[in-house]
Steps between C-alpha positions, in 0.01 A plus 500: 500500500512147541197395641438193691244385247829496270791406711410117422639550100825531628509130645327356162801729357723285737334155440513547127878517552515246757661682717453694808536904627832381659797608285335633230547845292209729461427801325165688671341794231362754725607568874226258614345526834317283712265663725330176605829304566754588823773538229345793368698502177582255205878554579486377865201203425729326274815576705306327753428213266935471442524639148872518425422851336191762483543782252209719477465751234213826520521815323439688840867283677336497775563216793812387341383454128709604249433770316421364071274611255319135372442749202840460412700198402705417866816278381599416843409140657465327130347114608577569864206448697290200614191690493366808436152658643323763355125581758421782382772714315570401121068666408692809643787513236355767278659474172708220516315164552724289271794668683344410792439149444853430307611641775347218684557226277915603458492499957404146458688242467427176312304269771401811674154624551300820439227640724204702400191657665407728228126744501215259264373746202197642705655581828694714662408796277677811539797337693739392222459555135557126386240242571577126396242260393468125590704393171775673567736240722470222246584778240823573627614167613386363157718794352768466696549125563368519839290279686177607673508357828195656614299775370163592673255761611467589874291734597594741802262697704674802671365857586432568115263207458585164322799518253597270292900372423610272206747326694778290339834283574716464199813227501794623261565204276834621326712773380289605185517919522183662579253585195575792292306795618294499145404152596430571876290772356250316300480196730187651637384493908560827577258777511677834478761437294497744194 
C-alpha cells in the first residue's frame, strides 16, 4: 500500500532525476492501492500524474499487474524504466531477495531512480519474513554504484500501533551489473536471510 506518509519519495525520486511524473516510465512492485487518495490505486495516481507508461507487477495479477515471480530472474524491460517503487512488496519475496532486487536494479535504467519503503528490523513482525536494518540503503548503493539520495526512518502509526520503515531513494549511476548473489549475500542489512 502506498501510504500517504510515503507517496512524497516518489517526487524526491523525481527531483533526484530532475525531472517530473510527466512522460516518464515506471515499474510499481505490488498492485499498490491508495485508500486515502481518490485514485485508489498506484496505476491510476501516476496515470493521473502523465507517466508515459505504468507497469505493475504482483504475484496475485490482480488490477492489471502482471503476473512475475521477483523470485525469478524477469529478462523483460532490461534499463527501461525511469523509476521503480517498491512500498511494501520486495520483504514479501520469500526466497529470492537478490532476485528480487537484481530484478530491480536490471528495470532501471542508468539516471533512473529506485524507491523503497522497506519494514525496520523490529517491526512489522509476523508480516514478512525479511526485516532490513538502517545500514542497508548505503550498503547497496555503495555495492552497486548507486547513490543514496535519501535514506531515513519514518515512523507510521496505523491500527497496529507505530511501525517503523527504512525508507530509501537510490539514483542508478551506470551500467555496472548488479552484485553477484554471493556478494549480495554477505553485504549484511537484512534480517532473515539464511
Amino acid at each position: 500500500m502506498i501510504l500517504e506518509e510515503l507517496v512524497g519519495l516518489m517526487d524526491i525520486g523525481c527531483e533526484a532525476m530532475s525531472k517530473s511524473f510527466e512522460g516518464l516510465n515506471i515499474c510499481e512492485l505490488g498492485d499498490q492501492r491508495m485508500k486515502w487518495h481518490p485514485a485508489q490505486t498506484g496505476k491510476k495516481y501516476l496515470i493521473e500524474k502523465g507517466v508515459a507508461e505504468h507497469v505493475s507487477i504482483d504475484w496475485n495479477g490482480k488490477n492489471g499487474a502482471l503476473k512475475r515471480n521477483l523470485a525469478e530472474p524477469i529478462n523483460e524491460w532490461f534499463n527501461y524504466f525511469d523509476m521503480v517503487t517498491d512500498f511494501g512488496t520486495i520483504e514479501h519475496v520469500d526466497g529470492g531477495q537478490y532476485s528480487a532486487f537484481k530484478n530491480v536494479h536490471d528495470f532501471t535504467k542508468v539516471g533512473g531512480v529506485m524507491v523503497h519503503a522497506l519494514p525496520l528490523v523490529g517491526y512489522l513482525k509476523g508480516h514478512c519474513n525479511y526485516h532490513y536494518q538502517e545500514s542497508f540503503p548505503s550498503l547497496l548503493a555503495s555495492n552497486n554504484n548507486y547513490k543514496c539520495v535519501v535514506s531515513e526512518i519514518r515512523d507510521i502509526y496505523g491500527r497496529k500501533g507505530k511501525q517503523c520503515l527504512i525508507c530509501f531513494v537510490l539514483l542508478k549511476l551506470t551500467d555496472k551489473d548488479f552484485i553477484v548473489e554471493e556478494g549480495f549475500n554477505s553485504i549484511g542489512g537484512i534480517e532473515g536471510i539464511k
